[in-house]
C-alpha positions as protocol buffer text, in pm:
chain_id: "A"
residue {
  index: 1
  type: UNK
  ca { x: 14529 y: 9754 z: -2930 }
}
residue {
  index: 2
  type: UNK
  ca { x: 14503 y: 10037 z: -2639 }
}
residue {
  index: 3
  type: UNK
  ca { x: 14690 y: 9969 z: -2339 }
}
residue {
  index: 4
  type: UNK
  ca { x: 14456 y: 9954 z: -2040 }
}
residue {
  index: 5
  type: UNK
  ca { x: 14597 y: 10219 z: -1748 }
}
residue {
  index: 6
  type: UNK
  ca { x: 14489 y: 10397 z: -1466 }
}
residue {
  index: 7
  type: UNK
  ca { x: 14784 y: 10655 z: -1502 }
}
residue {
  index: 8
  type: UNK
  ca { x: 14915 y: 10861 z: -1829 }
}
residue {
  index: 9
  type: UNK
  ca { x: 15049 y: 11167 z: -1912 }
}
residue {
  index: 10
  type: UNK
  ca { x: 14913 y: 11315 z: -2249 }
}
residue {
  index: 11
  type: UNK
  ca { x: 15099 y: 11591 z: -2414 }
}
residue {
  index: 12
  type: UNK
  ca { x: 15259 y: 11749 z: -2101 }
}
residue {
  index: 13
  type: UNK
  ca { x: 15477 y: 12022 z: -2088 }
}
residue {
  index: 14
  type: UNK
  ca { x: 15670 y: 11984 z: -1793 }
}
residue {
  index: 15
  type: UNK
  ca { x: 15922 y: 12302 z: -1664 }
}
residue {
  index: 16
  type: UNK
  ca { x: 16059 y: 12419 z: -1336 }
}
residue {
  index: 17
  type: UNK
  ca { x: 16026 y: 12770 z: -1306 }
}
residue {
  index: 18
  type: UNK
  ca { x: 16173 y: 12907 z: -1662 }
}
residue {
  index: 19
  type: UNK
  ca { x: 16340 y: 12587 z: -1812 }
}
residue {
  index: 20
  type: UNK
  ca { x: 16155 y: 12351 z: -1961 }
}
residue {
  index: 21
  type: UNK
  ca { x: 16238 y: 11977 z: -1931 }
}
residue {
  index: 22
  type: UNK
  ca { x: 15966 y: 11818 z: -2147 }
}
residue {
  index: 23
  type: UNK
  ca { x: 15739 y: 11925 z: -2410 }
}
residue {
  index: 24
  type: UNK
  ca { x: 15443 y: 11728 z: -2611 }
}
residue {
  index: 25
  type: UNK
  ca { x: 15548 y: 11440 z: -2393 }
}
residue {
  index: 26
  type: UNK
  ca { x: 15304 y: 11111 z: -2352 }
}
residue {
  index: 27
  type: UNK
  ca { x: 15334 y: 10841 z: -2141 }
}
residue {
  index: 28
  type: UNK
  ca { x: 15115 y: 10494 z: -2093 }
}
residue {
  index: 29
  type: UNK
  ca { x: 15192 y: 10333 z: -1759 }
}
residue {
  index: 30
  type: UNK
  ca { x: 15056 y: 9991 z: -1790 }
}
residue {
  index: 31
  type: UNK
  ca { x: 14798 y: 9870 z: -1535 }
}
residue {
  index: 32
  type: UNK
  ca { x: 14975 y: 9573 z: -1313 }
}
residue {
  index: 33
  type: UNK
  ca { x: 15302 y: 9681 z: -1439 }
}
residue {
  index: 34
  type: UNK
  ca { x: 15656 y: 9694 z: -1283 }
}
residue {
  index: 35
  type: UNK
  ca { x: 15747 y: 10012 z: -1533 }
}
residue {
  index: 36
  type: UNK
  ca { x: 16108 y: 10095 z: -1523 }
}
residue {
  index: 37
  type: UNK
  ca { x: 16211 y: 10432 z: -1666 }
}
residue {
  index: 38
  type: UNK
  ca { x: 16566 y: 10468 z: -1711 }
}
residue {
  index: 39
  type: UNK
  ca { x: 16794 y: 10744 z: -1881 }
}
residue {
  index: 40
  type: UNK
  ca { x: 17083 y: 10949 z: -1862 }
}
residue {
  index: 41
  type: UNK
  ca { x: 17081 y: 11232 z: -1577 }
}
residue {
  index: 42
  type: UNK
  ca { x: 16869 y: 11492 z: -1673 }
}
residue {
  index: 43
  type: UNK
  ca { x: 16660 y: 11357 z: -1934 }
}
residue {
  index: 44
  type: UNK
  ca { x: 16354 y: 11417 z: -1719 }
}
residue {
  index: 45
  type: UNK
  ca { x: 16291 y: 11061 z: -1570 }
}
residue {
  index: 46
  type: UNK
  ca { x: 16219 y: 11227 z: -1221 }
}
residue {
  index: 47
  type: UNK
  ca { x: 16074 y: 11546 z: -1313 }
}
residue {
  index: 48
  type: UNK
  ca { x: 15783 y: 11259 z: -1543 }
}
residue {
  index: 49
  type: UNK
  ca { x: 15775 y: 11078 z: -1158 }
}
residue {
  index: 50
  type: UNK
  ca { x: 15710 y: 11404 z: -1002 }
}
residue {
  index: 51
  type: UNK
  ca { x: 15437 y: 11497 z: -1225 }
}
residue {
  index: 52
  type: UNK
  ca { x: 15289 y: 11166 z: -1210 }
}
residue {
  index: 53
  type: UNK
  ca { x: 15282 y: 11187 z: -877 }
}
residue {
  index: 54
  type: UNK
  ca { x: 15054 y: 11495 z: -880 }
}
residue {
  index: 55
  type: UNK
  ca { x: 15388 y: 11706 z: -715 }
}
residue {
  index: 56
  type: UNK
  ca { x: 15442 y: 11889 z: -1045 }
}
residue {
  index: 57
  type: UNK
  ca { x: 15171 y: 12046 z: -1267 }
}
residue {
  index: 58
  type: UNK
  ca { x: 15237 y: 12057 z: -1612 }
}
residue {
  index: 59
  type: UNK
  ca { x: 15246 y: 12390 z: -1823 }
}
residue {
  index: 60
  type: UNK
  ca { x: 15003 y: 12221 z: -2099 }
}
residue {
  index: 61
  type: UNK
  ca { x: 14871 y: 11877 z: -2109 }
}
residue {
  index: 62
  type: UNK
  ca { x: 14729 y: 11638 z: -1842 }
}
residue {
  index: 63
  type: UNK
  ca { x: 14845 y: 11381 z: -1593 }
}
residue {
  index: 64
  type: UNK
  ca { x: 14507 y: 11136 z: -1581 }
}
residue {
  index: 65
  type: UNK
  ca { x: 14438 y: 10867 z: -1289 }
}
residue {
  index: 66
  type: UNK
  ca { x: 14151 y: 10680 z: -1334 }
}
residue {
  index: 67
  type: UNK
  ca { x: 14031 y: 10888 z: -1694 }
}
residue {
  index: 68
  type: UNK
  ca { x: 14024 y: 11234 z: -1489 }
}
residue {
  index: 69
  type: UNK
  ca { x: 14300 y: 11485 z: -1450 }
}
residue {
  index: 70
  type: UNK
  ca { x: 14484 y: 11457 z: -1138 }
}
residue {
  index: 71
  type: UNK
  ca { x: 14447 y: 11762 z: -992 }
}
residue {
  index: 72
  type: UNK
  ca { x: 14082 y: 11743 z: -950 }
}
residue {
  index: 73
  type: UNK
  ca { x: 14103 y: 11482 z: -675 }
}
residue {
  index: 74
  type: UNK
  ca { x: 14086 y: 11575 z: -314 }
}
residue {
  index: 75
  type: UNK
  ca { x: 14492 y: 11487 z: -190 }
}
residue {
  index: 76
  type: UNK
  ca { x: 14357 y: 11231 z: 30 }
}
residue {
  index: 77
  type: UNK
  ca { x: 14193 y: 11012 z: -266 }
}
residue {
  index: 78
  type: UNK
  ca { x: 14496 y: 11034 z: -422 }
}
residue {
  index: 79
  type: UNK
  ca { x: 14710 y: 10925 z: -112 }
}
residue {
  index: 80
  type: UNK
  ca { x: 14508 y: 10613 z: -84 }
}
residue {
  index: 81
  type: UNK
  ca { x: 14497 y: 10558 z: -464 }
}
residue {
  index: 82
  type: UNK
  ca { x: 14890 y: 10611 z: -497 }
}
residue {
  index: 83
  type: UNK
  ca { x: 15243 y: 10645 z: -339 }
}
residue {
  index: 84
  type: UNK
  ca { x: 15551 y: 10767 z: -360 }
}
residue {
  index: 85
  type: UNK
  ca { x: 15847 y: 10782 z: -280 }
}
residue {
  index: 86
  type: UNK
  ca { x: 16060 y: 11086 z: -374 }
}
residue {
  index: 87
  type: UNK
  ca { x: 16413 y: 11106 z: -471 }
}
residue {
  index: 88
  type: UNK
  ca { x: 16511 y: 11308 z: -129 }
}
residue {
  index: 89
  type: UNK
  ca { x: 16310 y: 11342 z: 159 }
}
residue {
  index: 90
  type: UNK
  ca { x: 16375 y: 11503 z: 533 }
}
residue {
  index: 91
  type: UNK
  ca { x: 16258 y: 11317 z: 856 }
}
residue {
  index: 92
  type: UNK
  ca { x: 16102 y: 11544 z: 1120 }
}
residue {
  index: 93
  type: UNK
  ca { x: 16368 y: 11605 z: 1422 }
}
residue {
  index: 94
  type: UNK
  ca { x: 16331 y: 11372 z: 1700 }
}
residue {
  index: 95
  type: UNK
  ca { x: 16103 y: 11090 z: 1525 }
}
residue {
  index: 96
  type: UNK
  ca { x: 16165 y: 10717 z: 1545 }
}
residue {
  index: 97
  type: UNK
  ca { x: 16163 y: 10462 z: 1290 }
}
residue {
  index: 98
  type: UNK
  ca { x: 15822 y: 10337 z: 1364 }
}
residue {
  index: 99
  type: UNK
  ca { x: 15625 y: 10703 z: 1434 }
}
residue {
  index: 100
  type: UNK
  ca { x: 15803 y: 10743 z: 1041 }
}
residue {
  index: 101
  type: UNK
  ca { x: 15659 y: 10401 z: 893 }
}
residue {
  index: 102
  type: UNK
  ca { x: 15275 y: 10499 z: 1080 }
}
residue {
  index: 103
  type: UNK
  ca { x: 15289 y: 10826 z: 890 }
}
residue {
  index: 104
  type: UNK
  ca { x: 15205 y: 10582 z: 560 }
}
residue {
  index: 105
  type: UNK
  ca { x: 14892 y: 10522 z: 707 }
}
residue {
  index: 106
  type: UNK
  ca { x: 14760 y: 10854 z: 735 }
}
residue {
  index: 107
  type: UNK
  ca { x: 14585 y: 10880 z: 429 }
}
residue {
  index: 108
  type: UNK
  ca { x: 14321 y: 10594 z: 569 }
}
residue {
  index: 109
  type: UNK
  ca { x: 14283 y: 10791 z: 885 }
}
residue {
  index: 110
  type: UNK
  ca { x: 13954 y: 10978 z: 950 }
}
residue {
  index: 111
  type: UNK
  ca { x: 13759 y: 11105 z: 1200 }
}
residue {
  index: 112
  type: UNK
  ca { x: 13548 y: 10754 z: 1154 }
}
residue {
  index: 113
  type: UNK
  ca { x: 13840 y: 10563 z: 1148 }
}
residue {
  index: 114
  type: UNK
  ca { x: 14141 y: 10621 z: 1437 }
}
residue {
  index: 115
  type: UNK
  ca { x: 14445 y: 10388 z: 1444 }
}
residue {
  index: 116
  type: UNK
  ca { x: 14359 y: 10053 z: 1475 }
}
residue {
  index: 117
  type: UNK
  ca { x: 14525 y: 9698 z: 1475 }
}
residue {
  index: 118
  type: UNK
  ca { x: 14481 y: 9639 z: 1116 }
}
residue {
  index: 119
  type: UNK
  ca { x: 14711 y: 9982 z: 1094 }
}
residue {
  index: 120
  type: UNK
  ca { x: 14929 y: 9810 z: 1350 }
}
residue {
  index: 121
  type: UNK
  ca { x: 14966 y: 9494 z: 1162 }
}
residue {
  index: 122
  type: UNK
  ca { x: 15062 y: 9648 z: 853 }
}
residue {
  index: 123
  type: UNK
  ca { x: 15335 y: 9874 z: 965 }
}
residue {
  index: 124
  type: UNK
  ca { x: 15518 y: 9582 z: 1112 }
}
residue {
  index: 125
  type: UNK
  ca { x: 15461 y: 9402 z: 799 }
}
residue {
  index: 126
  type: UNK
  ca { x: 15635 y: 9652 z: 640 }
}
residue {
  index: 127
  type: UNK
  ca { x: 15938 y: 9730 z: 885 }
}
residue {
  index: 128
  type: UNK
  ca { x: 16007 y: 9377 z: 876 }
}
residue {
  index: 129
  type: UNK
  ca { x: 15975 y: 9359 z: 479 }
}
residue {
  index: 130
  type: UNK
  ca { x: 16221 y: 9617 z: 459 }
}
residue {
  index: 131
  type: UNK
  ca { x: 16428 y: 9469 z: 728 }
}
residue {
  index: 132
  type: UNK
  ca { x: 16407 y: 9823 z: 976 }
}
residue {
  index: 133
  type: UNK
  ca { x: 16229 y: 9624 z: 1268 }
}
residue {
  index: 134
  type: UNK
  ca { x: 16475 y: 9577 z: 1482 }
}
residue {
  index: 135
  type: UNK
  ca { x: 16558 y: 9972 z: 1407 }
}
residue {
  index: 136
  type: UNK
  ca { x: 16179 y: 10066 z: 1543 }
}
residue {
  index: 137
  type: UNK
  ca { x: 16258 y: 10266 z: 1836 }
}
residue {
  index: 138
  type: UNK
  ca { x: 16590 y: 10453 z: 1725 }
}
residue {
  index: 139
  type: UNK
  ca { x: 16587 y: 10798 z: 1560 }
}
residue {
  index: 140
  type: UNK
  ca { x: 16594 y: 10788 z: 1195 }
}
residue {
  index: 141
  type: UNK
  ca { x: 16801 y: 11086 z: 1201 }
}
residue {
  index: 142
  type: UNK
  ca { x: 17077 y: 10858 z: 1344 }
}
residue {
  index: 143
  type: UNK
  ca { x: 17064 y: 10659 z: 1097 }
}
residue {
  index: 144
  type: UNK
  ca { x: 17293 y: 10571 z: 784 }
}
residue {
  index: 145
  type: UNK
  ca { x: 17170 y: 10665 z: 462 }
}
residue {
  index: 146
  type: UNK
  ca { x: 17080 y: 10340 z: 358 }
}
residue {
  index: 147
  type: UNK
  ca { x: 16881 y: 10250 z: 679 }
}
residue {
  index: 148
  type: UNK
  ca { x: 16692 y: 10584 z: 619 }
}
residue {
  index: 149
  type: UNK
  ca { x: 16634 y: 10450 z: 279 }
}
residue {
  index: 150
  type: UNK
  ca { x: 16496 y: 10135 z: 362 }
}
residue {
  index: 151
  type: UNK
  ca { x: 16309 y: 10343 z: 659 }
}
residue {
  index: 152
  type: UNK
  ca { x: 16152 y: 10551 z: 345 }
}
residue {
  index: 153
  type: UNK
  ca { x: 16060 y: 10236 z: 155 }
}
residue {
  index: 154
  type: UNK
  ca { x: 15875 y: 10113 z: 448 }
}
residue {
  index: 155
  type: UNK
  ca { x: 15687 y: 10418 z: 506 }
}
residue {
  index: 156
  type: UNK
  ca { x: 15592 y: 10382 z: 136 }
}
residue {
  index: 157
  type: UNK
  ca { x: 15464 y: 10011 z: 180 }
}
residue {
  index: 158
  type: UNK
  ca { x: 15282 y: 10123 z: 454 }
}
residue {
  index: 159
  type: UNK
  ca { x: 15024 y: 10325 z: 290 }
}
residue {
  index: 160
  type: UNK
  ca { x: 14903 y: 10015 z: 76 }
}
residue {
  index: 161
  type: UNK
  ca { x: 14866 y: 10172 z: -255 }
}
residue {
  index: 162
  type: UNK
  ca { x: 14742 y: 9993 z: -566 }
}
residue {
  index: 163
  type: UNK
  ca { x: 14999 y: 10255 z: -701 }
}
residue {
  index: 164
  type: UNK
  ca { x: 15328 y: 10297 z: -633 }
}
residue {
  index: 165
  type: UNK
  ca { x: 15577 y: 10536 z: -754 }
}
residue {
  index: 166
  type: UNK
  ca { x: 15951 y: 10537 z: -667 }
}
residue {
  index: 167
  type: UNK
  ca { x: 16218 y: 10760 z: -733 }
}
residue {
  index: 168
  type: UNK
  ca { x: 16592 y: 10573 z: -749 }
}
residue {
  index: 169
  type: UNK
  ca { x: 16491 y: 10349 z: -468 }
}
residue {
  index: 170
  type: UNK
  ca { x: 16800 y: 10194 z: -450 }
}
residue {
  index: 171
  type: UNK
  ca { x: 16999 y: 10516 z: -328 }
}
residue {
  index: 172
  type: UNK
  ca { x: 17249 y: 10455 z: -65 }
}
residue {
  index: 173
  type: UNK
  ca { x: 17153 y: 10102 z: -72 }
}
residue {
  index: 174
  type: UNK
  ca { x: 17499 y: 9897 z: -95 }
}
residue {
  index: 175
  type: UNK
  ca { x: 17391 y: 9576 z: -355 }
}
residue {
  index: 176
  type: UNK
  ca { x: 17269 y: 9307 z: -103 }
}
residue {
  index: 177
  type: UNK
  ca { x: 16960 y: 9544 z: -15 }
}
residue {
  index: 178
  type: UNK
  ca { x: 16991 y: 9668 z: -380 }
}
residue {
  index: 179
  type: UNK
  ca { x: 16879 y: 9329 z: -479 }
}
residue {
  index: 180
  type: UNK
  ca { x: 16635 y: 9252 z: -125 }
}
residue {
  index: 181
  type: UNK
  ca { x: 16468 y: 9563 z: -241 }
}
residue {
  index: 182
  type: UNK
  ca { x: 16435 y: 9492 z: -612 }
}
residue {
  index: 183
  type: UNK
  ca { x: 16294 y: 9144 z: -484 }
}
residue {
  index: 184
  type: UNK
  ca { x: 16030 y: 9216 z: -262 }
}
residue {
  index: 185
  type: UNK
  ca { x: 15912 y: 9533 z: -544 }
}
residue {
  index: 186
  type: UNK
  ca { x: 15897 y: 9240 z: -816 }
}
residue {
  index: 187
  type: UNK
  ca { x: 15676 y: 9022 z: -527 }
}
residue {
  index: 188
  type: UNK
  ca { x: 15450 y: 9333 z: -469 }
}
residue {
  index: 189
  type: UNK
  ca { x: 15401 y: 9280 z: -829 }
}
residue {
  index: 190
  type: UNK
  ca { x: 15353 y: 8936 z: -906 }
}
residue {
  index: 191
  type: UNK
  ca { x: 15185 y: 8860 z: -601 }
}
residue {
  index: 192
  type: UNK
  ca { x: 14930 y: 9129 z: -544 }
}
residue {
  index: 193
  type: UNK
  ca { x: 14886 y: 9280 z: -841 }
}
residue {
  index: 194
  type: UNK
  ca { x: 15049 y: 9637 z: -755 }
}
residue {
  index: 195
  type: UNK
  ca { x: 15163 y: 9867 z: -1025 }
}
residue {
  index: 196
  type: UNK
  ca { x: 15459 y: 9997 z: -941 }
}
residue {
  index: 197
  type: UNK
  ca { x: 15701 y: 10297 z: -1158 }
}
residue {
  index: 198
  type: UNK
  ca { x: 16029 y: 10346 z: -1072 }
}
residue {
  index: 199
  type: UNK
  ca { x: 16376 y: 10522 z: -1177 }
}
residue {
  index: 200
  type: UNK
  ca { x: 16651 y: 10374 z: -1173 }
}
residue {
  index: 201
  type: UNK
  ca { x: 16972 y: 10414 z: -1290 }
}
residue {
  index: 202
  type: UNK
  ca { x: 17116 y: 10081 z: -1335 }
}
residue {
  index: 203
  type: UNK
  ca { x: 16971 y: 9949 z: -1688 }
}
residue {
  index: 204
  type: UNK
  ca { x: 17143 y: 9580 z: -1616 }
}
residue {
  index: 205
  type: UNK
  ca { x: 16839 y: 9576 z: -1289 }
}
residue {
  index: 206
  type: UNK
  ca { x: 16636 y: 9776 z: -1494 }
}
residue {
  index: 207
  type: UNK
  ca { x: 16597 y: 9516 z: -1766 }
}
residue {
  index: 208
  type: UNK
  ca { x: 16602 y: 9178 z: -1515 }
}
residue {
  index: 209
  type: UNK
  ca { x: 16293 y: 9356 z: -1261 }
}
residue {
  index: 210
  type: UNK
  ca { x: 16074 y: 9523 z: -1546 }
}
residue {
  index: 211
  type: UNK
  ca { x: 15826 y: 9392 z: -1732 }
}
residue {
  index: 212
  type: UNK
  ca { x: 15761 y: 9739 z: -1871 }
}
residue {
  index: 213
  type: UNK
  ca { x: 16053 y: 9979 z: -1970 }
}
residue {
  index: 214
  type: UNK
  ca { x: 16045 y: 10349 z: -2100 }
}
residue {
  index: 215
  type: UNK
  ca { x: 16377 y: 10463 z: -2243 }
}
residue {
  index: 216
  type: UNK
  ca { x: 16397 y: 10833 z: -2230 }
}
residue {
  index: 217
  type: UNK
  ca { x: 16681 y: 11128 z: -2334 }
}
residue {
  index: 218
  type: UNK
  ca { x: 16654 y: 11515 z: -2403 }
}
residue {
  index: 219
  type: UNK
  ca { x: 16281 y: 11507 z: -2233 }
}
residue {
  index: 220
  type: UNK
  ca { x: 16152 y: 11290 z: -2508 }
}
residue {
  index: 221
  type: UNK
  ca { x: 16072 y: 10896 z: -2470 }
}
residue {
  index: 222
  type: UNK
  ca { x: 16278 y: 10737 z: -2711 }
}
residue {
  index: 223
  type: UNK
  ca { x: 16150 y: 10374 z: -2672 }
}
residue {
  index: 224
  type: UNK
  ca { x: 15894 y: 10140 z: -2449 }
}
residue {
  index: 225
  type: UNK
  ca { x: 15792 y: 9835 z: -2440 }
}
residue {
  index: 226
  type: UNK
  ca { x: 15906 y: 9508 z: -2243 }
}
residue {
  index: 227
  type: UNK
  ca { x: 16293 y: 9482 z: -2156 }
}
residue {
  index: 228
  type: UNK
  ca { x: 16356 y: 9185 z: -2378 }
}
residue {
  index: 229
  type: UNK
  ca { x: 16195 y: 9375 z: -2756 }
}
residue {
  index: 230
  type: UNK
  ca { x: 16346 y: 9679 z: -2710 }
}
residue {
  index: 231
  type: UNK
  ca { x: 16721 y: 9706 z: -2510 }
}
residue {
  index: 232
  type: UNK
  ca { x: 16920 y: 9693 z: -2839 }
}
residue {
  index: 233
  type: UNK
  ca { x: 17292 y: 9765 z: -2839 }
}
residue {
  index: 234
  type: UNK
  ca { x: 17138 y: 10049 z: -3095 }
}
residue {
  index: 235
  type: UNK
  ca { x: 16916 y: 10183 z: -2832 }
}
residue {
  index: 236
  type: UNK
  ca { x: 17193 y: 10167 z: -2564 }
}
residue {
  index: 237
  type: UNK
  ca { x: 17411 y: 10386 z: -2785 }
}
residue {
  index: 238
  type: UNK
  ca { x: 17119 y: 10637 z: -2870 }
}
residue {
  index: 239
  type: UNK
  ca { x: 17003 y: 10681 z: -2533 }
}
residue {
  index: 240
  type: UNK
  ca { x: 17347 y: 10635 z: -2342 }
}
residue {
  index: 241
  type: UNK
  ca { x: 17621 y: 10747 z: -2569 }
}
residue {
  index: 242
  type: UNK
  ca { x: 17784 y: 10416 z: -2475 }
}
residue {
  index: 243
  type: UNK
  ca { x: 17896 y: 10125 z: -2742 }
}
residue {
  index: 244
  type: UNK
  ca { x: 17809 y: 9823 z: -2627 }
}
residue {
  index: 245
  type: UNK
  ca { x: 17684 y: 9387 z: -2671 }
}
residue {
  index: 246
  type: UNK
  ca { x: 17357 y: 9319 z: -2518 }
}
residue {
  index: 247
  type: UNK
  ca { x: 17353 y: 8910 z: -2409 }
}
residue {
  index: 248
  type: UNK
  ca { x: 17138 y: 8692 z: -2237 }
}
residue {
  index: 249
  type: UNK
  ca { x: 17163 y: 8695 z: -1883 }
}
residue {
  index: 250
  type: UNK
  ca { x: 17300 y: 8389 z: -1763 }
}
residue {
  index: 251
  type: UNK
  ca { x: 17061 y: 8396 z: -1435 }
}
residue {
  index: 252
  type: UNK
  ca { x: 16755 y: 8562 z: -1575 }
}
residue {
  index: 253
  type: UNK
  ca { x: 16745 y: 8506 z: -1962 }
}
residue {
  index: 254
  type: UNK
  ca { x: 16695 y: 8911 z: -1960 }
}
residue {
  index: 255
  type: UNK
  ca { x: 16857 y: 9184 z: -2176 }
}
residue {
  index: 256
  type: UNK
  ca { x: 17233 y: 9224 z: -2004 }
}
residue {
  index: 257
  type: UNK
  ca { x: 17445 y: 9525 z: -2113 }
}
residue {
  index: 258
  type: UNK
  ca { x: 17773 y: 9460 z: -2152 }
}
residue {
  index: 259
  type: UNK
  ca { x: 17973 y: 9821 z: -2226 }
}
residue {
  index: 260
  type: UNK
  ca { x: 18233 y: 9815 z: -2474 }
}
residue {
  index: 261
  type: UNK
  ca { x: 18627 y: 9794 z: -2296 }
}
residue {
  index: 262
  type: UNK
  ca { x: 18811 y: 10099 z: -2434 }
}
residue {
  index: 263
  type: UNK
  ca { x: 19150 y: 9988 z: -2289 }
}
residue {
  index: 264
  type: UNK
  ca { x: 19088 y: 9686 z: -2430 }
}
residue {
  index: 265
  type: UNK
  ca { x: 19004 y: 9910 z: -2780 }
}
residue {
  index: 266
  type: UNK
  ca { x: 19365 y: 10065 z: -2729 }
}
residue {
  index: 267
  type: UNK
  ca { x: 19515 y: 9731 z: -2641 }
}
residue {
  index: 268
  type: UNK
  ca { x: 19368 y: 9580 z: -2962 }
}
residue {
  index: 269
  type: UNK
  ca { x: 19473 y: 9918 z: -3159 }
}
residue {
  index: 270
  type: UNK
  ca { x: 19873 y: 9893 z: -3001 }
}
residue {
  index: 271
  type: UNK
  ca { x: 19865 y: 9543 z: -3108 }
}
residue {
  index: 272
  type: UNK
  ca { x: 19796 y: 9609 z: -3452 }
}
residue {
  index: 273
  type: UNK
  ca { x: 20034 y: 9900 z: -3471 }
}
residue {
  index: 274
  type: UNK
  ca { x: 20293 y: 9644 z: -3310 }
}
residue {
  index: 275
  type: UNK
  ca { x: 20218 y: 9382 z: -3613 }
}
residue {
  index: 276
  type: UNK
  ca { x: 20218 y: 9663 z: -3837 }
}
residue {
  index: 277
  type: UNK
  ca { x: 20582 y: 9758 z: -3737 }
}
residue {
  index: 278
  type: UNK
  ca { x: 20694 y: 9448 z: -3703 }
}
residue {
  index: 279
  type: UNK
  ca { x: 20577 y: 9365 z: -4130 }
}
residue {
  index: 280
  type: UNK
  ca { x: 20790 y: 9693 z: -4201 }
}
residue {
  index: 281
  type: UNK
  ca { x: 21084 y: 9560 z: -4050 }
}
residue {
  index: 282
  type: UNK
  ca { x: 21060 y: 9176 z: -4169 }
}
residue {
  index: 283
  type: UNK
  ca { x: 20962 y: 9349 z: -4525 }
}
residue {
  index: 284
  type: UNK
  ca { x: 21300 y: 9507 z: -4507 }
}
residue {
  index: 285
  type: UNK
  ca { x: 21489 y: 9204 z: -4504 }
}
residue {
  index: 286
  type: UNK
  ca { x: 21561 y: 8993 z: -4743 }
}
residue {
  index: 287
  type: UNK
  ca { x: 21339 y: 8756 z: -4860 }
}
residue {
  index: 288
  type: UNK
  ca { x: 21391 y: 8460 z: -4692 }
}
residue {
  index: 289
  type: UNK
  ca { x: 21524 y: 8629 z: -4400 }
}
residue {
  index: 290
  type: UNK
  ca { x: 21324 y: 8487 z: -4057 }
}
residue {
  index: 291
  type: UNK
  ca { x: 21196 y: 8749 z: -3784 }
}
residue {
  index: 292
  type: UNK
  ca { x: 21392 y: 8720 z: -3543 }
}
């Protein structure tokens, strides 16, 4: 059965000016998905985002939204169709917190159509999602990294995509807003139907939030599918490099990775060379003889 999706990749090659990340590589977002991809640095998750995105073109192959490539829509169709949210991105000197969030509704701006309350309404909706409200009329450029963050994520709301692309989201975020964030993405979701791709690094949130998870390593997707059929201590161990149980998560009934202890490997291998030594010295003794 074919997945139904606004937004693949088929067969890209995807490079940055002589080095190529990803070759031959194919990718099925899911419509009404919360996709996930995770991976170890430099396995291409955000160079995929970025081409996804329409911010890299691929050497061969396509990136196709809505059954046509990409590249052939005007930037504004696409800005209303999808968002993003980049990895890194630089605030304009001087601009406050609200002026930021407003920029997300340029894309439904027009020379029919000039700011209006319903553009009003939403970029409060958003501050206040993102808890930055009360930051509206300060300088994001005097701002800590994770209020810029959230600032970002706002900004991103704020263009009301039915896409929405997001590029290690929770950056700078310490793990209360980790968690706010990863909450109100999942509502987006579940409530109004949004399909939203993001990186992240943390596979323990990746496998709770997604329902749809791409596994990737060396520019090559190694598995996909939902959280709970495919994070394997196997896969862990082929994608990561990292031994490792995977258990039920007490809270969420999801995949939870639990890494194996090496001290607790040296501990267990002392231990036995500690028994060991002690056998040689009881077998010395005379049978009969107690340890003392």
């Amino acid at each position: 059965m074919s997945t139904v999706s606004r937004l693949r990749a088929e067969s890209v090659t995807l490079a940055y000016d002589g080095r190529t990340i990803a070759e031959d590589l194919s990718v099925t977002v899911p419509d009404h998905s919360f996709t996930v991809i995770v991976g170890p640095n430099a396995c291409g998750k955000s160079t995929l985002l970025r081409a996804l995105s329409r911010m890299l073109k691929p050497r061969a192959g396509a990136v196709l939204l809505d059954g046509a490539a990409i590249g052939s829509y005007p930037a504004r169709t696409v800005a209303r169709t999808l968002g993003l949210l980049p990895q890194s991105s630089v605030a304009p000197d001087g601009i406050t917190v609200a002026d930021l969030v407003a920029r997300g509704r340029h894309p439904h701006q027009g020379l029919l159509r000039q700011w209006s309350e319903e553009d009003e309404r939403v970029v409060s909706e958003a501050m206040a999602a993102t808890g930055v409200a009360a930051l509206a009329g300060r300088h994001v450029d005097e701002l800590s990294g994770g209020q810029r963050q959230r600032v970002w994520i706002a900004m991103a709301l704020a263009q009301c995509t039915p896409l929405l692309l997001l590029d290690e989201p929770t950056t700078y975020l310490d793990i209360q807003h980790q968690i706010d964030l990863l909450d109100l993405l999942a509502d987006l979701h579940e409530e109004e139907g949004r399909t939203l791709v993001a990186v992240l690094h943390d596979l323990n949130q990746a496998a709770r939030y997604a329902t749809h998870l791409i596994a990737m390593r060396d520019g090559k997707v190694v598995a996909a599918g939902p959280p709970a059929q495919i994070v394997t201590a196997e896969l862990v161990e082929e994608v990561f490099g990292v031994r490792c149980q995977v258990i039920d998560d007490p809270q969420s009934g999801t995949p939870l990775v639990v890494p194996a202890h090496r001290r607790a490997g040296r501990r267990r291998a002392s231990g036995r060379a500690a028994g060991l030594t002690g056998s040689s010295a009881g077998a010395a003794r005379p049978s009969g003889t107690p340890s003392a």
